[in-house]
N, C-alpha and C positions, 0 to 999 in steps of 0.2 A: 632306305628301308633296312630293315631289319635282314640280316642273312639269315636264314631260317633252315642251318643245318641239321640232320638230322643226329640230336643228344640223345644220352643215355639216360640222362637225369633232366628233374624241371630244372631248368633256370633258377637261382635262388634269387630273393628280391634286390637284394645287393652284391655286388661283385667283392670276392673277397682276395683274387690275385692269387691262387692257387694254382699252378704248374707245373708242370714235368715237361722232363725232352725225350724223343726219337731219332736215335741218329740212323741212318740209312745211306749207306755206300751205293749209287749206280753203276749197272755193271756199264765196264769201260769203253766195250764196244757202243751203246747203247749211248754216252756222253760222245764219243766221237760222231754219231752219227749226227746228233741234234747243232755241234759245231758244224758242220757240214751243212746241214741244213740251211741252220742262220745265216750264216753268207751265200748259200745260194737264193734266200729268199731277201739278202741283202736287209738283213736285221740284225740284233745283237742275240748273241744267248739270253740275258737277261730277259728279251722280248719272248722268246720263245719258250722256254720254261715259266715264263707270268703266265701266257695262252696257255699253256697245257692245266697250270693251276687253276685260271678260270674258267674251263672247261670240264674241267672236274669237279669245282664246287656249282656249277651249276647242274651237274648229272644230280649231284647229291641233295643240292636242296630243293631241284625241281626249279626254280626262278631263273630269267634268261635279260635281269637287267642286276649288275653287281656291283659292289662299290669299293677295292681294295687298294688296301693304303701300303704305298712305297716309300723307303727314305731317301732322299738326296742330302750329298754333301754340302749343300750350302753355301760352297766357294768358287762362284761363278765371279766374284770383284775382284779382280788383280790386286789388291793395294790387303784383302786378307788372304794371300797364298803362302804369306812368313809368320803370318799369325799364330800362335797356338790356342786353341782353345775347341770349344763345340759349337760348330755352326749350322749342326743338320737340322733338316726342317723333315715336313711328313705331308708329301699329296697324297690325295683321294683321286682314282683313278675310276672312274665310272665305265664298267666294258659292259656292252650290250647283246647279246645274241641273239636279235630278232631275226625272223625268216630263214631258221638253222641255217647258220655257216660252215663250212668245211674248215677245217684247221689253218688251211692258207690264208681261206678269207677271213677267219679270227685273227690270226696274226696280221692282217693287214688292220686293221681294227685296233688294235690293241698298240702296233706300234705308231699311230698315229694318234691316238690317245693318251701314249708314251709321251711324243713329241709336243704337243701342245701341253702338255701338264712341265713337260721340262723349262718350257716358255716364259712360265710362270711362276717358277719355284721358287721369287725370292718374295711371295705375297706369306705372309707368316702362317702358318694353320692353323692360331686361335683367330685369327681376323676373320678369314674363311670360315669357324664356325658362328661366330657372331652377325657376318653378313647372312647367313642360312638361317640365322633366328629359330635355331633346333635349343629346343627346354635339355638341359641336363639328365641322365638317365641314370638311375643307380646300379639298374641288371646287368648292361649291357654302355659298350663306349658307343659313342654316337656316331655316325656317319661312316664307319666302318667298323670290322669286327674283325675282320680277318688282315693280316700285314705279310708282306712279299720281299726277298732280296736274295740279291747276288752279291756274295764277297770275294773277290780276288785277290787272293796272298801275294806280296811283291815279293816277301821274301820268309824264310824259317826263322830268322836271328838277325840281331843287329850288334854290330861291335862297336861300341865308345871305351874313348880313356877311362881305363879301369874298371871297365861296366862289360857283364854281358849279357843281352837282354833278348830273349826268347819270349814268344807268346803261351801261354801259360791257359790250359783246358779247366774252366773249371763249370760246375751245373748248379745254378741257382733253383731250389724249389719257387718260382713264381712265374704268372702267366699278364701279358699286359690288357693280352687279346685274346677272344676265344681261341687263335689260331695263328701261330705265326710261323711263314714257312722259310726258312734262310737257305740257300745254296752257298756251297764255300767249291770254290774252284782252285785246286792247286796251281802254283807259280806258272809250274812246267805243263798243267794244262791235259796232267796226266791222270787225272780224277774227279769226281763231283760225286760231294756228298750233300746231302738233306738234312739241316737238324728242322724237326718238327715241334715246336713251344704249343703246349695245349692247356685250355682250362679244365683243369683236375674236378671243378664242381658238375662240368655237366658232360664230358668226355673219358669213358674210360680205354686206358691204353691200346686194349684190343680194336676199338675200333679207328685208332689212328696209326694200327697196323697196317689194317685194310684199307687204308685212304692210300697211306707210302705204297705197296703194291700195287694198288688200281690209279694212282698217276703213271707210275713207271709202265705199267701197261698201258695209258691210254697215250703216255709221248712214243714210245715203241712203234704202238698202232698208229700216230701220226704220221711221223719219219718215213713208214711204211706205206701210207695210203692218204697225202694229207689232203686228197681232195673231198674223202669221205665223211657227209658231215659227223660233225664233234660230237652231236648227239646219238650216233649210230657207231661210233668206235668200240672194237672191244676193250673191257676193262676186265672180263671175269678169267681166271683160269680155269680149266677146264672139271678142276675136281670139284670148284666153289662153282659151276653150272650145274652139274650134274647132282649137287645135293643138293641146290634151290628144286630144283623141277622134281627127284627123284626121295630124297632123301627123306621128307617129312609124307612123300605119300605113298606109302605103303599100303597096299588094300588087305580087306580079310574079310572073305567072300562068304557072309551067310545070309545070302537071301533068293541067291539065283535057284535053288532049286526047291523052295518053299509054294505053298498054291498060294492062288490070289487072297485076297482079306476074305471073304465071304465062306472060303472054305475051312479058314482058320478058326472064325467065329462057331461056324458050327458043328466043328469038330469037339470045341467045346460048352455047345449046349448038345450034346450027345452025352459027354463024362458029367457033368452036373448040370443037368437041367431044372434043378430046382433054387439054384444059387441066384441069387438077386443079380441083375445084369446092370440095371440102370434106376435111379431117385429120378423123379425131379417132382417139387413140391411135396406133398403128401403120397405122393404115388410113386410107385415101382412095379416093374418086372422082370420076368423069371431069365434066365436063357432060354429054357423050351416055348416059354410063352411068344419072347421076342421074334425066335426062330418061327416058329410056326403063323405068325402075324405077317413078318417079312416073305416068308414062301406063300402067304396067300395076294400079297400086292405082287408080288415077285411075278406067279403065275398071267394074274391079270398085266402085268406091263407087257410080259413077253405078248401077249395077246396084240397087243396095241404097238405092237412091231417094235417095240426098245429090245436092242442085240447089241453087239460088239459095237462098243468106241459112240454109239446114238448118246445124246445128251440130256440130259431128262433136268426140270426145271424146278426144285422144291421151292414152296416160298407158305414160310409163314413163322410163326416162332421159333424158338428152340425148345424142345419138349421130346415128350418121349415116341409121340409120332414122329418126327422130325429122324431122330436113332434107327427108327423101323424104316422111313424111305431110302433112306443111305444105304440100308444092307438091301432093301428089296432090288434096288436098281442095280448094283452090284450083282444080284443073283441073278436078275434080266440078262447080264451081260453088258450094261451100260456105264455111262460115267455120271457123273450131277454137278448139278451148277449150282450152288445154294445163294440163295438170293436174303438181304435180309428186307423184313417187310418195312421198316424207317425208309427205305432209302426213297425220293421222290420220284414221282410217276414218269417224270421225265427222263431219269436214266433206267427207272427200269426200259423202258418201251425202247431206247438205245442198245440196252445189253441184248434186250432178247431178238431184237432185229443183226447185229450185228451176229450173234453166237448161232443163229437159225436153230434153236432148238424146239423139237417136233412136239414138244409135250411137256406139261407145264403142268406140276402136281400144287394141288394148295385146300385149302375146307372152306366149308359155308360162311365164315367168319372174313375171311378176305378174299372170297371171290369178286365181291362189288370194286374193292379193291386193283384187285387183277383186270378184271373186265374194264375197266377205267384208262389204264395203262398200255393195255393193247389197242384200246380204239383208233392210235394212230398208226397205226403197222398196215400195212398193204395187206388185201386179205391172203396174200401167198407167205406172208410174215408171218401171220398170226398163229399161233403154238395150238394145239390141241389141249383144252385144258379140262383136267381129270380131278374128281374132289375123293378126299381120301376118305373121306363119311360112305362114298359110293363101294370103292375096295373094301372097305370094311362086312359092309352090305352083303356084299355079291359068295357067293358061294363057290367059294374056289381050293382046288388042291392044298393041303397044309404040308406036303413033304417036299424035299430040298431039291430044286428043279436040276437037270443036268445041267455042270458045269460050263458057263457061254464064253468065257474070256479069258484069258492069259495074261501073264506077267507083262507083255508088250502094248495089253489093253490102254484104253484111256481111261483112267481111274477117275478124273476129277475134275472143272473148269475153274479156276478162280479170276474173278476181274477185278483189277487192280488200278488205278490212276495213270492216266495218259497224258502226255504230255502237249498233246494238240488238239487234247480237249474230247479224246476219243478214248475211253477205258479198251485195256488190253484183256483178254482172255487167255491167262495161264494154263498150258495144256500139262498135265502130269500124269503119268502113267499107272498102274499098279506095281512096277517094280520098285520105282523113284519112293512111291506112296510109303511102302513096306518097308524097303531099305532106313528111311526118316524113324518110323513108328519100333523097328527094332532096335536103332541105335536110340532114342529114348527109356526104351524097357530096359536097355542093358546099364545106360549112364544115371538114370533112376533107380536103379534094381526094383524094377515093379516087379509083384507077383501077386499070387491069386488072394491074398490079405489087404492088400490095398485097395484104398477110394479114392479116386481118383475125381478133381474139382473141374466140368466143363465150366469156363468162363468165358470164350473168346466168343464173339460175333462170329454167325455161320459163313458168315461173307468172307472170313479170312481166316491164313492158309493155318492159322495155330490151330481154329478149331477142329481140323481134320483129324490132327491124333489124339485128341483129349476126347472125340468122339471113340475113337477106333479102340485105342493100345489097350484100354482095360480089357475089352472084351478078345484080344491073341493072348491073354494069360490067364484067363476065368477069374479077374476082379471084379471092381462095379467100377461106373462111373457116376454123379452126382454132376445136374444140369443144374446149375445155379442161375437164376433170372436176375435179366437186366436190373431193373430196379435194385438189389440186393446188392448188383456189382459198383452200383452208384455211391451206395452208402457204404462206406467204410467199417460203421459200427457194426452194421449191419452183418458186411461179411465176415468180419472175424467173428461175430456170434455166429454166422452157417456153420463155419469153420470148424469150430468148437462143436457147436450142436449133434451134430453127425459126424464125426469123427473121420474130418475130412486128413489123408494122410499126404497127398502131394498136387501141389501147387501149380500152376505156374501165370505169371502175372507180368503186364508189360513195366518196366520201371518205375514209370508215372504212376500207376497204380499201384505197383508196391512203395510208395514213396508215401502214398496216403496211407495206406496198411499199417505201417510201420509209426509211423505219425498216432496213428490209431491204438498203438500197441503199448506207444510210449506213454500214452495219454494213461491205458491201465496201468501198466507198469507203477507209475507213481501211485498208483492206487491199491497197488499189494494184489489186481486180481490176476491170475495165474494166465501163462501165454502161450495159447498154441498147444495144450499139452497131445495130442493125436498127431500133430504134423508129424513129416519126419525129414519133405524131400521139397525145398524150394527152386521155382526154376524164372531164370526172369530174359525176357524174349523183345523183339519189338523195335528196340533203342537203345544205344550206348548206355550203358550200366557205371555210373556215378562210383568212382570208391569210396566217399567220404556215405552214401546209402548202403553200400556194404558192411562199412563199417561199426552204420547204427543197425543193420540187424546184425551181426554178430555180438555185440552188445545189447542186444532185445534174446538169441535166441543163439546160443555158441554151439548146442548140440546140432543143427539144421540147417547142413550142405546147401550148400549155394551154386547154383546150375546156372554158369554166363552164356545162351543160345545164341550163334549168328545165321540169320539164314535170310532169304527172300522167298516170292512165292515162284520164281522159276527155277526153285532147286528145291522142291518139295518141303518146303521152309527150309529146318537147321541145316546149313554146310558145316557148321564147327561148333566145338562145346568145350568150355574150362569149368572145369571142376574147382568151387573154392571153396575152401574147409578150415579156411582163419582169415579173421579180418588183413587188409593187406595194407600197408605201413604207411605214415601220417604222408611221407613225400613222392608216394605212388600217384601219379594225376592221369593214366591212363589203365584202363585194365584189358589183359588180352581174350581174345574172342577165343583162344586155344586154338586147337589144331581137328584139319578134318576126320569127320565121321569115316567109317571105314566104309569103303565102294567110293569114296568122296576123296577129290584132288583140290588144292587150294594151288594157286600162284602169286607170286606178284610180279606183275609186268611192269615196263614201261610206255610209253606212248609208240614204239616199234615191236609190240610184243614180246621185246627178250626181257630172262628175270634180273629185278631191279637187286643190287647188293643186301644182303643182312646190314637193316638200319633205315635203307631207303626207303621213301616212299614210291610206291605205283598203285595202279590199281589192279583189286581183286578178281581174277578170274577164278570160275570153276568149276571144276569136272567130276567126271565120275555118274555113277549110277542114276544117281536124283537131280540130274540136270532134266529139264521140261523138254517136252517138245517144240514146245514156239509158243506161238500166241496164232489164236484160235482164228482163224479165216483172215489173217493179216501174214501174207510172205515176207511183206517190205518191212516189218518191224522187225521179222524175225529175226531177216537178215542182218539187219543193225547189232545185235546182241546174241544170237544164239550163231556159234561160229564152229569151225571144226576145229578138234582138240589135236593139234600138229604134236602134240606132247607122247601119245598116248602111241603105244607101238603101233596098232589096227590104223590109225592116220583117218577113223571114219566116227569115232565119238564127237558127242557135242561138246560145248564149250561155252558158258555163259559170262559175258563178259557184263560185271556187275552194277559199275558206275562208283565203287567205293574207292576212297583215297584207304588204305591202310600200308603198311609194312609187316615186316616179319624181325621178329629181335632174335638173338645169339642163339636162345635155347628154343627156336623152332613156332612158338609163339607168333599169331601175328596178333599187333593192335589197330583197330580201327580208328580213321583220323579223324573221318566226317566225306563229305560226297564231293565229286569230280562236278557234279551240275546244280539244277535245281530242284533238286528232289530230296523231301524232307520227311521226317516221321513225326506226326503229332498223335499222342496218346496211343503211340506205335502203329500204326496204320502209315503205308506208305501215302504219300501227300506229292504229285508231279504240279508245282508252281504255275508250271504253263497252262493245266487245264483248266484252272483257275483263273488266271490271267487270260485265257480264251474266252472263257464263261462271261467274264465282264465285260472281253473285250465287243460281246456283240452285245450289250446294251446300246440301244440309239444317242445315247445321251452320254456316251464316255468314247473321249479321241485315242485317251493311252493309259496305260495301268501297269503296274508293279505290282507284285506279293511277294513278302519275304516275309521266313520265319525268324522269331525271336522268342528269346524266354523271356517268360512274365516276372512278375515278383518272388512267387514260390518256385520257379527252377524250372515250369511249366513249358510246352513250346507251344506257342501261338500266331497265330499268322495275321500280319498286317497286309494291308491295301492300301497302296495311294491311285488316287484316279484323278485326271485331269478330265473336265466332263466339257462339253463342249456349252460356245461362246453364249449361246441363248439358251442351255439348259437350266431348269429351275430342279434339280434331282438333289436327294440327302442321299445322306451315310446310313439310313434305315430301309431306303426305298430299294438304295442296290443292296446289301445285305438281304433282304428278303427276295430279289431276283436271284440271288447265287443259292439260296436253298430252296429257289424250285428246282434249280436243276442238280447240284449236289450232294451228298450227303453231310450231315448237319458239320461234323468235324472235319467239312473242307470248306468251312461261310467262318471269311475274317472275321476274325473279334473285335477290330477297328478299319473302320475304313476312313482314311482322309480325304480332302478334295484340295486340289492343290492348282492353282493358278496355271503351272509348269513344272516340267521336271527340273532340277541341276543336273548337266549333262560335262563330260568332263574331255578332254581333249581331243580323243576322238571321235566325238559327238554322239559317245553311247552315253544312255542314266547313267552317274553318278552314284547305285546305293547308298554309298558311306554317307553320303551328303542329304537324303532326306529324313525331313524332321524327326524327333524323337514322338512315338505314340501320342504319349501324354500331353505334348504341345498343342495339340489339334484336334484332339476330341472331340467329336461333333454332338452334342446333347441336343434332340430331334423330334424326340418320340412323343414329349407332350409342355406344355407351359409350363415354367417353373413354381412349385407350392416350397420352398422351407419346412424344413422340420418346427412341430408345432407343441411337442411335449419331450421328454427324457428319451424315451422310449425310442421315439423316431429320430433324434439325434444321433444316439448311438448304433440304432440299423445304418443312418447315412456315413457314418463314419466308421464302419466295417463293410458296407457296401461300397465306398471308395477307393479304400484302400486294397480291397482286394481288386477291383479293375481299372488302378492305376489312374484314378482322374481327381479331380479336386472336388473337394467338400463341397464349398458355392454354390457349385454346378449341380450336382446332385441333387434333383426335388424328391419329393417323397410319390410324386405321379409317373415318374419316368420307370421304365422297364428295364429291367435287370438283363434280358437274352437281347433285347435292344439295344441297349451300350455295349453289346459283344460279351456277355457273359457266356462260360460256358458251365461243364459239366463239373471240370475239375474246382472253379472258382468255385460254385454252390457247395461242394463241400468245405471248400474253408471258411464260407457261410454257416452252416452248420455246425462246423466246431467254434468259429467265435459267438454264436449265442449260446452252447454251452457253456463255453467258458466265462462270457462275462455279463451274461444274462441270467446264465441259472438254469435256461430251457434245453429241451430235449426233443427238438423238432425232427418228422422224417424229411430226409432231403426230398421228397416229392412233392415238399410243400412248398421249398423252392422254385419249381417248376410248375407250381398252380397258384400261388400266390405274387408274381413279380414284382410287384410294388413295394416302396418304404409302407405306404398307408397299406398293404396287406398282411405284408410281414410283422407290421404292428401287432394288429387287431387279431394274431396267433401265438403272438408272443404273450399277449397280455390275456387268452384266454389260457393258453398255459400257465402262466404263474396263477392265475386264479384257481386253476384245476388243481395244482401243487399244493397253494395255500390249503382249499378246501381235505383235500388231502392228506396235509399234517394237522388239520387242526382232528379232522377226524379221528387220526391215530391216536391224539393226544389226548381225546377224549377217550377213546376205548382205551387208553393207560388207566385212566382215573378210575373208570367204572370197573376195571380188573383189580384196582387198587382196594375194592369197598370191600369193608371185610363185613360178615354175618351181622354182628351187632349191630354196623352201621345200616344193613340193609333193612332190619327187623323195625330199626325205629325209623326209619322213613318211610315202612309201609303202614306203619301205627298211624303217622301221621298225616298221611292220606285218609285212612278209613277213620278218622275222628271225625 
């Protein structure tokens, strides 16, 4: 396999043999100790300096199976010991670290893996790769990468007749291997120096500084302790600890002594209460309006006993009622659980059994809804449920109720994906909440000129401040509806229309924006001219999509957010203000919010080197409280912050692979388990693979995500369904969005005889089939395309969900074959493009058919036709001039 050191640079596609060296002297003591060593542990130095080396590339790449190549001299034949010439050969030394070894027992390891490779050294190393039937590689040498040796000087000089011949230092610029490490051991045994041979394309010098120092520490810490395993040696020095943990987290405290949201908000509908607070659709209100709407629900909840830290249950749209529960419950003294009304009956009646919350706000419009969802709840479960048509009604107090809650309050619940099938409830506080919402205003520089764009589902944790932060600076905000957020066209006309000034959008969906932008672009019409402040959240943020909006839009700051929902969303923000360079392949998430600590650890919690990979802890202000009537989860992930002087902070350990690079930066890698983001919503694989797993008709199942065609992520299913089951790929797809929300039901499901399972007798991922292979076509008998028309729907409907023409009837359902939200809009921009028409994407989801989509196409080109011809005609009749009209009314009235 591949070593998988941690570079500075990508790997370029082909190796170009670029080099430099590091020499490094050990100190002397330090070389005597490890000869000591080695004969006590009845090995050679060679062995022992190899162990320390594979100990260290294994700290660094994280892999605990490695492959590194030593030379032997080749002269094990008696009959070439008078020979002159080159006979050395190159083993591949396979050392393994399985069930952390202590340094002794790697050395025991290593020199018996020494010994058997010595066994063997006269099988040539092209045979050996030829026997291994490894394909040639151009990036990278095959079979190992990294090469190991000890050289022992016999002597300084040699005298011959007339000759005097001295070894001679010189430094070739080339590298053979990403890494090659040489020991040279003087005669006398009186020193040991390190040249280090590095690849110049993807390592820069500094960090094969810190490699020479952190071996020399970790043989040190051997010599000293070798029964401690290899993985728990120190390697750092004390100043390079203390500015991993301290250095990049500096706090800068403005929010501990600020009031909760509620007092902030109407402190400024007091200074301007007649400033627009909130759009959505054709409607707005004022701040005093808002205020005085929110203190009449306000009054009424405190009625109905919502107080400090009580959870109160909105559900129904987003809208400008929806803005008024949030501060009313707030003013109560409580927290909210915002439910969104999509999600299915059967996890609502889950959350709200699990969360026990006493009161459940919602209107005449989904109460039938509601009442539906709770009918399986115990009636000790079931929530009090309040219609806000009633608050509205009721005649109650309009002024701002005494202050119920504090900064320590419970500001929020957000439920998020479980991995055993049981959604978690995010507890977040009011300070956490605030702390998030001020380092937004500050790294936006919002102020009371700005419009601010709600786009996020109430169900998660983005939409909290795109609710909140306009109203702590007296802006507005502008609720933009789902539908809107669908169509691409659509929202860059909101955008435009109302003069929306800052953003923020998951990648996925700024990918279509952008798509969307370029699409005008070519068309001369002007982009974005109101924006001012882009911010994109959710998912690793692409540079080559950075780099087509800074080419769509070079005055409009680019906002990189990392966060979850048990740290109040953002922990960290980079600010990017120019596209970033063609051989950038990762971007960093920056560095944390202030009140906010970032880490990276390793698997023993100490911090991992500048470069390394561990994973993301972190601390500070906006870390959650837990998860909501679950201890046992809590305890898994929310830990005490041993970093933090007090020794009594939390400490959220996140699940992400990232590192931190030279200049303080961390970048993020991708995730330690199975937990994914599609269309930025966190996605737990297992609760998914729960959900199918209790169908009666399925023995095993796998989900794993993958990107679609467009760059997308999607999730596949294989299921293995048991021996007499007669079940499709449509039957269980519509079992997982009764009980999930729609963006957690595969967009393929396969059915698979058995899994490939791999050695030790876990699935095999790598190994099952590709999507496309296996598509199951289900949903209705096959019809062929039967004119032009339906052709080319089925050949833009294929290709966008990856399955073959053939197969595609014009009867078959589009959300059936796994279509989703993102797909339908590439739908829509290919009948623009090659059809002519200018369909709303709602038609995609009311029309699923080739035979629907037809018979809308072809009544819009008829409508287009009728349309120009129209125009064409009122040209003409603008054209008639007097004369001509005068004799054609002659010649009527003759």
């Amino acid at each position: 396999p591949l070593l998988e050191l941690p570079t500075d640079r990508p790997r370029p596609p082909q190796q170009r043999f670029v080099g430099e060296r590091l020499v490094v002297t050990l100190e002397a003591t330090l070389a005597e100790q490890l000869r000591i060593f080695s004969r006590q542990q009845q090995s050679t130095l060679h062995m022992t300096l190899l162990t320390g080396f594979a100990a260290l590339l294994s700290r660094y790449s994280g892999m605990d199976d490695l492959v590194i190549g030593i030379p032997v001299a080749g002269r094990t034949d008696t009959q070439v010991e008078d020979v002159i010439g080159f006979f050395v050969n190159t083993l591949a030394l396979r050392i393994q670290l399985h069930d952390e070894p202590n340094f002794r027992q790697l050395l025991a390891e290593v020199k018996q893996v020494t010994l058997d490779a010595y066994a063997h050294q006269d099988a040539p190393f092209e045979q050996v790769f030829e026997a291994l039937g490894l394909a040639p590689q151009l990036s990278h040498t095959p079979i190992f990468q990294v090469m190991f040796d000890l050289s022992q000087a016999d002597s300084t000089s040699l005298e011959l007749a007339g000759l005097a011949v001295q070894p001679m230092a010189f430094d070739l610029p080339t590298a053979k291997f990403d890494l090659n490490l040489v020991f040279h051991e003087t005669a006398d045994a009186t020193a040991l120096t390190a040249v280090w041979e590095y690849n110049c394309d993807i390592f820069e010098r500094a960090t094969i500084v810190q490699m020479a120092h952190h071996l020399e520490a970790l043989l040190q810490a051997a010599v000293d302790a070798p029964v401690q395993p290899v993985a728990q040696l120190p390697i750092l020095t004390e100043q390079e600890y203390a500015h991993l943990i301290y250095g990049w987290n500096s706090p800068a405290d403005f929010t501990t002594s600020q009031p909760p949201m509620q007092q902030l908000f109407e402190a400024h509908a007091a200074r301007i209460p007649d400033a627009v607070a909130a759009y959505c659709g054709d409607h707005s209100i004022t701040y005093a309006a808002l205020n005085e709407r929110a203190n009449r629900w306000a009054h009424q909840l405190i009625a109905l006993g919502v107080s400090d830290d009580v959870v109160v249950t909105p559900f129904w749209t987003r809208d400008l009622d929806f803005l008024t529960a949030i501060l009313a419950i707030f003013k109560a003294g409580g927290a909210y659980l915002p439910l969104y009304p999509g999600t299915p009956s059967n996890r609502i009646s889950q959350i709200m059994a699990q969360s026990r919350s006493p009161l459940m706000l919602t209107n005449h419009a989904y109460q039938p809804l509601v009442e539906s969802a709770l009918d399986t709840l115990l009636p000790d479960q079931r929530p009090t449920i309040c219609l806000i048509e009633d608050l509205d009604a009721a005649d109650a107090p309009h002024t701002n109720p005494p202050r119920r809650n504090t900064l320590d309050s419970l500001a929020y619940v957000i439920f998020t994906s479980g991995s055993t099938g049981i959604p978690k409830g995010v507890m977040v506080e009011q300070r956490a909440m605030l702390n998030h919402i001020a380092s937004m205003r500050h790294d936006l520089a919002l102020t009371d000129c700005d419009l601010i764009a709600q786009t996020a589902n109430q169900s998660y944790v983005v939409s909290v401040w795109q609710f909140l932060a306009a109203l702590t600076v007296g802006a507005a905000l502008r609720i933009v509806p789902e539908e809107t957020l669908l169509d691409p066209a659509a929202l860059v006309t909101t955008f435009d229309a109302h003069s929306i000034t800052v953003v923020e959008l998951v990648p996925s969906q700024l990918r279509l924006m952008v798509e969307e932008l370029e699409w005008r672009q070519a068309r001369g019409q002007a982009l974005l001219p109101s924006l001012r402040r882009m911010a994109s959240t959710g998912e690793a943020l692409p540079p080559a999509l950075v780099r087509r909006w800074f080419n769509l839009c070079p005055q409009i700051p680019l906002l990189n957010a990392y966060g979850s929902s048990e740290c109040a969303d953002d922990s960290a923000h980079d600010q990017i203000v120019q596209p970033p360079a063609e051989q950038v392949a990762v971007l960093p998430i920056g560095q944390p919010l202030p009140n906010m600590q970032t880490y990276v650890l390793d698997r023993y919690g100490q911090p991992s080197p500048i470069g390394v990979a561990g994973e993301l802890y972190v601390g500070g202000v906006g870390v959650g409280r837990g998860y909501l009537h679950d201890p046992e989860r809590t305890a898994q992930v929310f830990l005490t912050n041993h970093f933090h002087p007090e020794g009594t902070a939390r400490l959220y350990k996140s699940g992400d692979r990232v590192r931190r690079v030279r200049d303080g930066n961390i970048e993020y890698l991708g995730r330690l388990d199975f937990q994914v983001k599609v269309r930025g919503i966190r996605v737990e694989l297992g609760e998914i693979e729960a959900i199918l797993g209790k169908h009666p008709a399925v023995t095993q199942v796998v989900v794993m995500a993958v990107s679609d065609r467009a760059g997308h992520q999607q999730l596949n299913a294989y299921v293995v369904p048991t021996a007499e089951a007669a079940i499709t790929a449509t039957a269980l797809r519509h079992f997982v969005g009764e009980h999930l929300p729609d963006y957690m039901v595969p967009s393929v499901i396969m059915l698979l005889d058995h899994f490939p399972l791999n050695t030790s007798g876990k699935v095999a991922r790598r190994l099952l089939p590709e999507p496309t292979q296996l598509v199951e076509i289900d949903s209705a008998p096959y019809v062929g395309p039967r004119n032009e028309i339906e052709e080319t729907l089925v050949d833009i409907l294929s290709t966008v969900l990856g399955i073959e023409a053939q197969t595609l009837g014009v009867h078959h359902n589009f959300f059936d074959l796994g279509g989703h939200s993102m797909q339908a809009i590439q739908i829509v921009w290919q009948l623009r493009d090659r059809l002519g028409v200018e369909l709303p994407l709602r038609s995609i989801f009311e029309q699923t058919t080739v035979e629907q989509l037809a018979n809308l196409v072809i009544d819009a080109q008829l409508a287009r036709i009728d349309a120009e011809m129209l125009d064409a005609l009122l040209t003409q009749v603008e054209q008639i001039t007097a004369t001509e009209t005068q004799a054609a009314v002659g010649m009527v009235t003759k």
